[in-house]
C-alpha positions as CSV (number, residue, x, y, z in Angstrom):
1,X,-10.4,-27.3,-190.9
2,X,-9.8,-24.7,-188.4
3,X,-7.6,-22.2,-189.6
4,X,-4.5,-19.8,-187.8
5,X,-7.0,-17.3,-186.5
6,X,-9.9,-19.2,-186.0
7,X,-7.5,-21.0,-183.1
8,X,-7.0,-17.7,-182.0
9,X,-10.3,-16.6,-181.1
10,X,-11.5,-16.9,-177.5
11,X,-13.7,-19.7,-177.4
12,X,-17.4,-20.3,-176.0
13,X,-18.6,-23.7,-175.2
14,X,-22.5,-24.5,-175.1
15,X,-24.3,-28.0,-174.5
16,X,-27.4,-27.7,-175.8
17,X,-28.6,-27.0,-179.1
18,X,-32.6,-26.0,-178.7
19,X,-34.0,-22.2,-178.7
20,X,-31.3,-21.0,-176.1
21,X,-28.4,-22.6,-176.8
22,X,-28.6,-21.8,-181.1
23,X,-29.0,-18.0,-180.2
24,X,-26.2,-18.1,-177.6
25,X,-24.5,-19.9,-179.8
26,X,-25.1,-17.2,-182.8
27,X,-24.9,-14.0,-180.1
28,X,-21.5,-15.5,-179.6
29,X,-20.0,-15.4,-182.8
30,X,-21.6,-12.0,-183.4
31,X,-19.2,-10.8,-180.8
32,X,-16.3,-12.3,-182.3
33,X,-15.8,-15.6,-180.2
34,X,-15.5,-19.4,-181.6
35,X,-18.5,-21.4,-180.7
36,X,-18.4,-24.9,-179.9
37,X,-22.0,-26.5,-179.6
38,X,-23.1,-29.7,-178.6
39,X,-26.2,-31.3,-179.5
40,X,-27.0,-34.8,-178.6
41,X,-29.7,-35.6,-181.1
42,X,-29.8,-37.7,-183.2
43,X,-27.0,-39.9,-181.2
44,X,-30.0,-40.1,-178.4
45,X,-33.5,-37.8,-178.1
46,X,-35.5,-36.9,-175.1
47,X,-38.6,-38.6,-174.4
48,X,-40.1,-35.4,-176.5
49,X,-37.8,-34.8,-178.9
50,X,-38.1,-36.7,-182.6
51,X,-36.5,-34.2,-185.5
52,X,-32.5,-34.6,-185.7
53,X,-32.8,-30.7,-186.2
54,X,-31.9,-27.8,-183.9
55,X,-34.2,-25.6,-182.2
56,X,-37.4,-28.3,-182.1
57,X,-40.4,-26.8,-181.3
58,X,-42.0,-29.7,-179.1
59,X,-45.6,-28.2,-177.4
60,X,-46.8,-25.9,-179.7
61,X,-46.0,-23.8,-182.9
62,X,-46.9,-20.4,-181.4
63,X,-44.9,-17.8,-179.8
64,X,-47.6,-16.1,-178.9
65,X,-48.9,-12.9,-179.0
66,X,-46.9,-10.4,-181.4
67,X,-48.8,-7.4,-180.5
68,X,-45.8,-4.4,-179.3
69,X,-47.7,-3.3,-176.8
70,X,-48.1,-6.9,-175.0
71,X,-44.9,-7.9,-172.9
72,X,-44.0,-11.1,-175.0
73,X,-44.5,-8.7,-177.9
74,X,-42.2,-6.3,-176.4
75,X,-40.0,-9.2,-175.5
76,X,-39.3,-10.1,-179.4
77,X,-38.8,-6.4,-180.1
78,X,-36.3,-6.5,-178.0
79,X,-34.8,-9.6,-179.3
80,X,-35.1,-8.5,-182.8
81,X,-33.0,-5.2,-182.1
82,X,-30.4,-7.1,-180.5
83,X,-30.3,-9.3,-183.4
84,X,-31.8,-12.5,-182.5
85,X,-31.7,-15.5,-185.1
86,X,-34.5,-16.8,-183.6
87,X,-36.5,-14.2,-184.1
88,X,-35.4,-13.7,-187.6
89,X,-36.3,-17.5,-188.4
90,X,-39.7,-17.3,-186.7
91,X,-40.8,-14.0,-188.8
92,X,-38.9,-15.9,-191.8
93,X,-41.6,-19.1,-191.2
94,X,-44.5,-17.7,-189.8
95,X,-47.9,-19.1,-190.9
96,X,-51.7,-17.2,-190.0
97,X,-52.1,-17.2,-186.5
98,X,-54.3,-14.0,-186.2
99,X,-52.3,-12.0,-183.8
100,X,-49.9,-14.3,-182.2
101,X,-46.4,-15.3,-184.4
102,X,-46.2,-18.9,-185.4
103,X,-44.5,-20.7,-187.2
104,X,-43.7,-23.7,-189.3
105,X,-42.1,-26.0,-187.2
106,X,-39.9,-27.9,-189.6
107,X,-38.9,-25.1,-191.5
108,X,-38.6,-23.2,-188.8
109,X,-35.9,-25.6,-187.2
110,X,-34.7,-26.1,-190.6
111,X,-33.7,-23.0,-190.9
112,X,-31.5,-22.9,-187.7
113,X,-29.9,-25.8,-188.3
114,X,-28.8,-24.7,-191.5
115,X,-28.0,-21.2,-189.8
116,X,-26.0,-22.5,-187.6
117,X,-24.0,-25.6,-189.7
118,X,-22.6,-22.6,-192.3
119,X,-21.2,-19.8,-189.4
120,X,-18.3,-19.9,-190.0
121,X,-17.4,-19.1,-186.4
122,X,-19.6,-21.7,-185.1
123,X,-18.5,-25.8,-184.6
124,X,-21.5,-28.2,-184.2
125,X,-20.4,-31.3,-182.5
126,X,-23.5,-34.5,-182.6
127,X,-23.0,-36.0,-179.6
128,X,-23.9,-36.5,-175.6
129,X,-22.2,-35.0,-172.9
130,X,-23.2,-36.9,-170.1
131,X,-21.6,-34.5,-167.1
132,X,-20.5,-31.5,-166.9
133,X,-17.1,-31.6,-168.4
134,X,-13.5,-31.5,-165.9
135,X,-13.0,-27.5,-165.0
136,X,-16.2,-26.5,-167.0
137,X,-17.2,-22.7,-166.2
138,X,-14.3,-23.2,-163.7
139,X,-12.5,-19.9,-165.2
140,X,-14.4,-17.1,-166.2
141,X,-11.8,-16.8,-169.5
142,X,-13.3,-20.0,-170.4
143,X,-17.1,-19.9,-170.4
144,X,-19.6,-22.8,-170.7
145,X,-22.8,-22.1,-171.2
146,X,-25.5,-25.1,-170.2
147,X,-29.0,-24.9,-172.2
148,X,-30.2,-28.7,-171.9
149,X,-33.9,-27.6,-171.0
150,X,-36.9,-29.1,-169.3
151,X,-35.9,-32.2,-169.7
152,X,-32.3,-32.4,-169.1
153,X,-30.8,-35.8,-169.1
154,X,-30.2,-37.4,-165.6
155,X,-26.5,-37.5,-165.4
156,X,-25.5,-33.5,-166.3
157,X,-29.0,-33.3,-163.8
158,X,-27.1,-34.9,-161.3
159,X,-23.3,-33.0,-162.1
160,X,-25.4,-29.7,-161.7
161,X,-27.0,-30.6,-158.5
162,X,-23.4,-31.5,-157.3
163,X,-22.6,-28.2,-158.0
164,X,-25.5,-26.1,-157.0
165,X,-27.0,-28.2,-153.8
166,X,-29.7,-31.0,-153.6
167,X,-32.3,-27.7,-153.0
168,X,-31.6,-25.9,-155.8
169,X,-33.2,-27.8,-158.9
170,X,-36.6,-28.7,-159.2
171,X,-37.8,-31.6,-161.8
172,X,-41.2,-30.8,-161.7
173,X,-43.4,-27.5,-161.9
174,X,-46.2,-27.0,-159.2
175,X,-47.4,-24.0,-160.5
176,X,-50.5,-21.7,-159.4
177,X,-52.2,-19.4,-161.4
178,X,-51.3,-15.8,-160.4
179,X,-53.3,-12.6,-161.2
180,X,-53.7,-8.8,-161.2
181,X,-54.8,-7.2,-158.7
182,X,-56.2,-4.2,-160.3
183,X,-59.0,-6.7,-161.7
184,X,-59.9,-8.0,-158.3
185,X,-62.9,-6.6,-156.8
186,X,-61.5,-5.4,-153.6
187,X,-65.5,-4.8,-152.0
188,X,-65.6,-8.6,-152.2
189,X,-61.7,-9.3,-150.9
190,X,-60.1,-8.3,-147.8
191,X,-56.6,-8.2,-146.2
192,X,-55.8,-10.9,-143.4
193,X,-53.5,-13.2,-141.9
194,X,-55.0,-16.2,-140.7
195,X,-55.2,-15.4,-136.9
196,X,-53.5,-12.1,-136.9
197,X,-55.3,-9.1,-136.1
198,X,-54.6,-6.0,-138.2
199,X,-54.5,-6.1,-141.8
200,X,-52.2,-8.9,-142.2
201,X,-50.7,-9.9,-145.4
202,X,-53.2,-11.9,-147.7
203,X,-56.1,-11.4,-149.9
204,X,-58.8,-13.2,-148.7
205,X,-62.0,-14.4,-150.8
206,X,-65.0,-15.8,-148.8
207,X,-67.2,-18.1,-150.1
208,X,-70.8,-19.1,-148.9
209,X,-71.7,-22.5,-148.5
210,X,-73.9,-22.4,-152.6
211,X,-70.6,-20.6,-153.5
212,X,-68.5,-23.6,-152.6
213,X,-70.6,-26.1,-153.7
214,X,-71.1,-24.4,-157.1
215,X,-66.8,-24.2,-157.2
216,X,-66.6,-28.2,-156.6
217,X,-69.3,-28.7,-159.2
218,X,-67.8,-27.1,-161.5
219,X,-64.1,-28.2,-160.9
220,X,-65.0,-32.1,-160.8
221,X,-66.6,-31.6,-163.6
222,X,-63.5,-30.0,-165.9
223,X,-61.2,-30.7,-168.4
224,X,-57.6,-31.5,-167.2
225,X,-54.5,-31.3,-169.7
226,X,-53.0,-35.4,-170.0
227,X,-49.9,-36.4,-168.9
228,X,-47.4,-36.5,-171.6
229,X,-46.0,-40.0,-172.3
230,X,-42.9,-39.1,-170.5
231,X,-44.5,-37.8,-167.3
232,X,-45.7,-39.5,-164.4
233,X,-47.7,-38.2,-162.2
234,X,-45.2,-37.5,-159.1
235,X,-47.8,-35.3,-157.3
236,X,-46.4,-34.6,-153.5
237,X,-48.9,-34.3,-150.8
238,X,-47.2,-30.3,-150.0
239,X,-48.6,-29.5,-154.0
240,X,-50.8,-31.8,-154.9
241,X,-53.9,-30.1,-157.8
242,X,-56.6,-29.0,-157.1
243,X,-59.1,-31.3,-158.5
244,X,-57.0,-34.3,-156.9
245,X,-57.7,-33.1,-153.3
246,X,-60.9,-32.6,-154.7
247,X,-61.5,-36.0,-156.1
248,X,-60.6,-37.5,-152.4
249,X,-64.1,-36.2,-151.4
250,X,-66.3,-32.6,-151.5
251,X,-64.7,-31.5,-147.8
252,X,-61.1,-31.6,-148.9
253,X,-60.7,-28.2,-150.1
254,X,-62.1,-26.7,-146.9
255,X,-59.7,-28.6,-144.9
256,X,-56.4,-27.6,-147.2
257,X,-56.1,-24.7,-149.6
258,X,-59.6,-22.9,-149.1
259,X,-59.2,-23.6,-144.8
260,X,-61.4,-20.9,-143.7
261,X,-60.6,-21.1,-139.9
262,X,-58.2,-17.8,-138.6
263,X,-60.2,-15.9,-141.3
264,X,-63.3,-14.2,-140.0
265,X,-64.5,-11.9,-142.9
266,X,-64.3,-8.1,-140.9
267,X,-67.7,-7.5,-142.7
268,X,-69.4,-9.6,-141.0
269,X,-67.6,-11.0,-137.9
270,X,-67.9,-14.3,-138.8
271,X,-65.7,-16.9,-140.7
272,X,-67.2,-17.9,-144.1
273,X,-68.0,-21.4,-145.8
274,X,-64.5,-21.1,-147.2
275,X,-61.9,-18.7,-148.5
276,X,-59.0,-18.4,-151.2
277,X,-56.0,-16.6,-150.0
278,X,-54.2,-15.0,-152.7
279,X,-50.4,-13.6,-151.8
280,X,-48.6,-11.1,-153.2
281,X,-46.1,-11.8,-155.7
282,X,-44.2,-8.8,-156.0
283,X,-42.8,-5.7,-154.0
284,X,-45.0,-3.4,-156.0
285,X,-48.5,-5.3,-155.0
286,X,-49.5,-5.6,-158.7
287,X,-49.8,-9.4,-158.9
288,X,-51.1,-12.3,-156.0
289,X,-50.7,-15.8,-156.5
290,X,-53.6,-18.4,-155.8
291,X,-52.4,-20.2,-152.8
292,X,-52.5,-24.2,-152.9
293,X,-54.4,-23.8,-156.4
294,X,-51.5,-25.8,-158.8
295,X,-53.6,-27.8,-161.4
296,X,-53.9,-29.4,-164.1
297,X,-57.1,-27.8,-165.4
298,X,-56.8,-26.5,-169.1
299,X,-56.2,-22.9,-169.4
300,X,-59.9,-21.9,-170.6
301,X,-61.6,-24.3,-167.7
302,X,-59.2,-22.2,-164.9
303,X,-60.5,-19.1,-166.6
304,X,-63.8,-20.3,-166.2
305,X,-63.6,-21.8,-162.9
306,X,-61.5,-19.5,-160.9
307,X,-64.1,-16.6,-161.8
308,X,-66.5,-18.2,-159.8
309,X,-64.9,-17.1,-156.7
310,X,-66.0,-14.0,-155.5
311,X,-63.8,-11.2,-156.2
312,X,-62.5,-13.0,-159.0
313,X,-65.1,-12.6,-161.3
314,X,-63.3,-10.2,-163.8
315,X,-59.7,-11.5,-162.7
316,X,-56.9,-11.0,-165.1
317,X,-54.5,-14.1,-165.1
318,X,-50.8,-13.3,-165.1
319,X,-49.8,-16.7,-165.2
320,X,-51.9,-20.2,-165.3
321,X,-51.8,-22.9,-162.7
322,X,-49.4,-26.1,-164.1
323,X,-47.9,-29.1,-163.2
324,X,-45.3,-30.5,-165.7
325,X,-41.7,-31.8,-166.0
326,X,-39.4,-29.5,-166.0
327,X,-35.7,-29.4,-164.7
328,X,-34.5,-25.6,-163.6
329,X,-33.0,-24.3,-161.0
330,X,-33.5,-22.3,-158.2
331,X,-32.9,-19.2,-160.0
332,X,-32.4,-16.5,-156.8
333,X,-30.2,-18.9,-154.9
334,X,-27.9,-19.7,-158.0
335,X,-27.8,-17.1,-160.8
336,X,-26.5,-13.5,-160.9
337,X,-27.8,-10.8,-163.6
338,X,-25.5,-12.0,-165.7
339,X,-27.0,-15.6,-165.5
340,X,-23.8,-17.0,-164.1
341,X,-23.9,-19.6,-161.8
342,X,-22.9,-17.9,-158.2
343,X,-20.4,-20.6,-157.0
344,X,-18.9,-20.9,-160.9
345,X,-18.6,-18.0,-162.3
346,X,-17.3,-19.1,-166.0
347,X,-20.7,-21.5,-165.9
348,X,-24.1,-20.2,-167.0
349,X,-27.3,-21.0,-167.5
350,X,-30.2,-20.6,-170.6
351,X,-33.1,-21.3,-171.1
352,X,-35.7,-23.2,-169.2
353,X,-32.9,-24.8,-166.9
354,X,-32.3,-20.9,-165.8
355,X,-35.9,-21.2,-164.7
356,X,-38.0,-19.5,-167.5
357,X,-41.3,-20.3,-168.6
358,X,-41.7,-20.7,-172.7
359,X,-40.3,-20.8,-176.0
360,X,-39.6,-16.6,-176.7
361,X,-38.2,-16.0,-173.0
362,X,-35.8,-19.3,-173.1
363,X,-34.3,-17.7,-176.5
364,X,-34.2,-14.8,-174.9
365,X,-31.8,-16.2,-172.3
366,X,-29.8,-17.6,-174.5
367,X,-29.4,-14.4,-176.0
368,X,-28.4,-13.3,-172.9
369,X,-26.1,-15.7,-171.8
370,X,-24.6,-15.7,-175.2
371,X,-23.4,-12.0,-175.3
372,X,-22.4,-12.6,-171.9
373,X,-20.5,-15.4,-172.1
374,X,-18.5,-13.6,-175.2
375,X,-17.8,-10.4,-172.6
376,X,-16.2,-12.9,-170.5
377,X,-14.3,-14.4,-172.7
378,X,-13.0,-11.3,-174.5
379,X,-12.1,-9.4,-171.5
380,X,-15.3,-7.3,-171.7
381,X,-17.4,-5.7,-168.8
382,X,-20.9,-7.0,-168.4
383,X,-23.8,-5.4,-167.9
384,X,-27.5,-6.4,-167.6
385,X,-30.4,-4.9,-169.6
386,X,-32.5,-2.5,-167.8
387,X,-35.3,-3.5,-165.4
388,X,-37.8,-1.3,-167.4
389,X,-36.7,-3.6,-170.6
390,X,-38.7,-7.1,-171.3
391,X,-35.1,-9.1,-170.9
392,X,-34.3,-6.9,-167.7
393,X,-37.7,-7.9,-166.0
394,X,-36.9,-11.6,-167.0
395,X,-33.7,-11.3,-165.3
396,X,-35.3,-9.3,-162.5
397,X,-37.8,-12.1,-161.5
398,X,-34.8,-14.5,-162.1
399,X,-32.6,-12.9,-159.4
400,X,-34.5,-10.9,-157.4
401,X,-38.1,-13.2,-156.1
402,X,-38.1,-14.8,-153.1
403,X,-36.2,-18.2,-153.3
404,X,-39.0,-20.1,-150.8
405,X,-41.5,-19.5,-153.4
406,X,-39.8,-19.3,-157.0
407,X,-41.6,-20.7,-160.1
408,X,-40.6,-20.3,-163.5
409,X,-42.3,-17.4,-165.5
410,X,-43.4,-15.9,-168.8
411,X,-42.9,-12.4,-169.0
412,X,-45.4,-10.7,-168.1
413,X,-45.8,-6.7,-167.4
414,X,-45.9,-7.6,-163.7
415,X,-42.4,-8.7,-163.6
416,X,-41.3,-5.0,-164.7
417,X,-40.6,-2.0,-162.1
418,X,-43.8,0.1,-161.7
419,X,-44.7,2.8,-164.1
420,X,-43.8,6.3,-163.1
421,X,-46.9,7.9,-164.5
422,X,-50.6,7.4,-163.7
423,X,-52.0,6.2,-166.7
424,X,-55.6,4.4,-167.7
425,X,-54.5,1.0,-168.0
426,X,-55.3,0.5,-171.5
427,X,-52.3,2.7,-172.1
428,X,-49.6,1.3,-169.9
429,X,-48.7,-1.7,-171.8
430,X,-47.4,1.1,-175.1
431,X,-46.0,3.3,-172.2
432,X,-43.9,0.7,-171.0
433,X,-42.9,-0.7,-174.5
434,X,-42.0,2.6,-175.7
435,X,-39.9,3.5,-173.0
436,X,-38.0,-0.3,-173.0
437,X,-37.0,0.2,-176.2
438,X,-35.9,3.5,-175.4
439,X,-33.7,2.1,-172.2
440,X,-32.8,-0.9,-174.8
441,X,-31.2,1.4,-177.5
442,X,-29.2,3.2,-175.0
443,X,-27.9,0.0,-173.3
444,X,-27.1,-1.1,-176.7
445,X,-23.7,1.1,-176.5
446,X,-22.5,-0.3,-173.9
447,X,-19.7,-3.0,-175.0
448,X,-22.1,-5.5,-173.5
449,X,-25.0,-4.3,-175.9
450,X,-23.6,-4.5,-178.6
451,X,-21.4,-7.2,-181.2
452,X,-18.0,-6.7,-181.6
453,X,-17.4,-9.4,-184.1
């Protein structure tokens, strides 16, 4: 029973008990709020979901790399300074994986669930909520935090939509692989916009006639990722992978994504076979995105394949190339830095719904949102993490990409400001990891950094 002060307490509500939504729910009662979190399971599961637990791990046991000078490495650092339970479970679990951190699933969510069931600050309520509930995130004093994931159910789908627009969440990824482009070779590419003279704005990679037929070979002839049983494949002609265009016969490339025509390589004066346009991602010019090259190739066979076209022969691969379900939003038309929702203030967002690629960086979020929400409803001021911090680059890409083009991301050292020092590149990723956790700690006194509770 709740007692006298208990009542008293400022209260956080989150729907949504996975990775974000049990460490909002725990960064919340660090700060000193009452936590109310709903959970549907095991009143109904998603098409992925079977454990009644919290926190289920569905795709995969690891959380990748734990190496501190890697940016998902850095990322759990981070989490594990500002006192992350999910972090704390995951180390608590964790099986041989080399150098990546994974885990057992079942004790892992075993542990959660039992984490969260004893706080005495936090009430787990089994149950659906449908929509989003009257007045929800309406007042700032009253924050709601929504962390249903990828696969949020159709009708709160449908209340957020109300809310946000019909343009602002996405059900399905249609994502190409992006890479570095300090490990492009830059004799092979060159700068144009198709038609435009000058140096125009793409990279461009020309391919011979052999080259091209070499790429189809090898593409028809790849491995592909399934569909999940609860996917379809809703492919739209404006996305559609690469190896479906493909498949509809050996021109189809040249005539869509690899169009060669407006392109005439400046080395030679002449347009080749057919080109890969690759546009920048970022203000800084450090990462380029694949144009038109979403897929469903497995992550070693786009490895393989893509460094067959010229100038990508030693590319390093920010991101993979995807296509999966996956509810989130629009981030930059709908979010702030604080992950509140723009037209709702007292309403945020966490996890892969806030439009964040994998299991550390949706915890992360709910980290995020968790503290957050508990500075609005004690009264506090917010602040953000630093953009030179793993969370603040998350945030960063969040609020600050282009909306026409916004995919959900891993965190990757692309995301993050440039460096203000020339340095040989195997050095940048401890650089920038020593110097987040530098920006971290000092963050960390500000009310918003740190638990008052």
């Amino acid at each position: 029973m709740t007692g006298q002060g208990e009542r008293e307490r400022p209260t956080v509500t989150i729907i949504g008990g996975g990775l974000a939504g049990c460490e909002a729910a725990w960064q919340a009662a660090a700060f000193g709020c009452r936590v109310r979190l709903h959970e549907m399971k095991p009143a109904r599961y998603s098409p992925a979901h079977h454990s009644p637990s919290l926190a289920e791990l569905v795709c995969s046991n690891s959380l990748r790399s734990d190496l501190p000078d890697s940016a998902v490495g850095l990322l759990k650092n981070e989490m594990r300074a500002l006192g992350s339970l999910i972090i704390a479970a995951a180390q608590a679990h964790r099986v041989p994986a080399g150098k990546a951190l994974a885990v057992d699933r079942e004790a892992f969510a075993r542990h959660i669930t039992e984490a969260i069931a004893r706080h005495p600050h936090i009430e787990l309520i089994r149950g659906e909520v449908p929509t989003l509930p009257a007045g929800g995130g309406q007042e700032p004093g009253q924050p709601l935090i929504l962390s249903t994931g990828p696969l949020t159910t159709d009708s709160l789908a449908a209340s957020l939509t109300e809310l946000t627009g019909e343009d602002a969440l996405s059900f399905y990824d249609a994502i190409a692989p992006i890479v570095e482009v300090d490990s492009l070779d830059l004799n092979l590419v060159y700068r144009a916009s198709r038609y435009d003279d000058g140096p125009g704005d793409y990279l461009n990679c020309p391919l011979t006639r052999e080259q091209y037929q070499d790429f189809i070979t090898a593409l028809a002839a790849a491995d592909t990722v399934p569909l999940k049983a609860f996917e379809e494949p809703r492919y739209f002609e404006g996305c559609l992978p690469i190896e479906v265009m493909l498949a509809r016969g050996p021109d189809t490339l040249r005539f869509g994504p690899m169009k060669p025509v407006g392109l005439p390589d400046p080395r030679t004066g002449r347009l080749p076979h057919a080109v890969v346009q690759l546009r920048l991602e970022n203000q800084e010019g450090s990462l380029a995105n694949l144009v038109g090259f979403q897929t469903k190739l497995t992550y070693p066979e786009q490895k393989r394949i893509f460094r067959l076209i010229p100038g990508l022969e030693r590319a390093e691969f920010s991101r993979l190339g995807s296509i999966h379900r996956n509810t989130f939003v629009c981030a930059p038309k709908v979010l702030n830095q604080f992950l509140q929702v723009l037209s709702r203030p007292g309403l945020l967002l966490a996890g892969q719904l806030s439009g964040v690629e994998g299991y550390v960086e949706s915890a992360a979020t709910g980290l995020l949102a968790g503290r957050n929400a508990a500075c609005l409803a004690l009264g506090l001021p917010l602040s953000a993490p630093p953009p030179d911090t793993a969370n603040g680059a998350l945030l960063r890409h969040l609020t600050q990409s282009e909306p026409r083009h916004f995919q959900p991301s891993n965190v990757t050292f692309g995301l993050f400001p440039p460096v203000d020092v020339r340095l040989p590149k195997r050095q940048r990723g401890s650089y920038r990891a020593q110097q987040a956790l530098l920006s971290l700690a000092q963050w960390q006194t500000t009310p918003s950094g740190r638990p008052l509770g």
